[in-house]
C-alpha positions as CSV (number, residue, x, y, z in Angstrom):
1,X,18.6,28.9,-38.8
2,X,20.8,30.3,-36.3
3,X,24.6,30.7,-35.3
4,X,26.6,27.8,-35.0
5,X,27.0,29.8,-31.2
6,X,22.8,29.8,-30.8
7,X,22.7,26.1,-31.7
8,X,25.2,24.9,-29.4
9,X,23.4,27.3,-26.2
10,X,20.0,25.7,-27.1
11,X,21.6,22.2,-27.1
12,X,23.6,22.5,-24.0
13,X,21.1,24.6,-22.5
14,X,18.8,21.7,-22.6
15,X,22.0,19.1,-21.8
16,X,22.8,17.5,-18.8
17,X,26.3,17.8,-18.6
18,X,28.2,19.8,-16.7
19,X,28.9,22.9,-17.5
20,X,33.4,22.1,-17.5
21,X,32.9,18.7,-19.3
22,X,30.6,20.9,-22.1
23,X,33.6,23.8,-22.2
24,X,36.4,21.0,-21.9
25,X,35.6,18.8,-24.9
26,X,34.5,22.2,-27.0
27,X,38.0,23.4,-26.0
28,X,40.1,20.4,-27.0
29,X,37.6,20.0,-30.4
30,X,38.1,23.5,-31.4
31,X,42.0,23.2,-30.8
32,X,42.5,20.0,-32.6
33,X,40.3,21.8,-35.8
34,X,42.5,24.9,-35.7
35,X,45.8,22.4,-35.6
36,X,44.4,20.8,-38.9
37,X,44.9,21.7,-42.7
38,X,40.9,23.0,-43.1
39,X,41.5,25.3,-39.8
40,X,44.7,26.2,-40.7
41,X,43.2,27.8,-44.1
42,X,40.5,28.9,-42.8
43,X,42.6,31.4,-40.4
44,X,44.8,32.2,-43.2
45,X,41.8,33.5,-44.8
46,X,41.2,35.9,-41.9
47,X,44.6,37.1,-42.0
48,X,46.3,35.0,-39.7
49,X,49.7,32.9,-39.7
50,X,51.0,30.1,-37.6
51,X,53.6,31.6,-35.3
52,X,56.9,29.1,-35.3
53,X,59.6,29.0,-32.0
54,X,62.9,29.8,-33.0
């Protein structure tokens, strides 16, 4: 078993799809993840805190 990172090179190594679709939806995925309550604990737990605009 590898990285979640080794898995996704091997799978889009072997893809089709271009190369800024691959980074674009991985992009807007990891974003949308990191906006929700399970990434928004998970960065807590690394020390991190949601920055609000005055």
């Amino acid at each position: 078993m590898g990285t979640l990172k080794d898995k996704l090179v091997i799978f889009f190594a072997g893809s089709r799809l271009p190369r800024d679709f691959v980074v674009d939806h991985l992009a807007r995925y990891l974003e949308e993840w990191l906006l929700s309550r399970e990434g928004e604990e998970y960065l807590k737990s690394l020390g991190y805190q949601r920055q609000t605009t005055p």
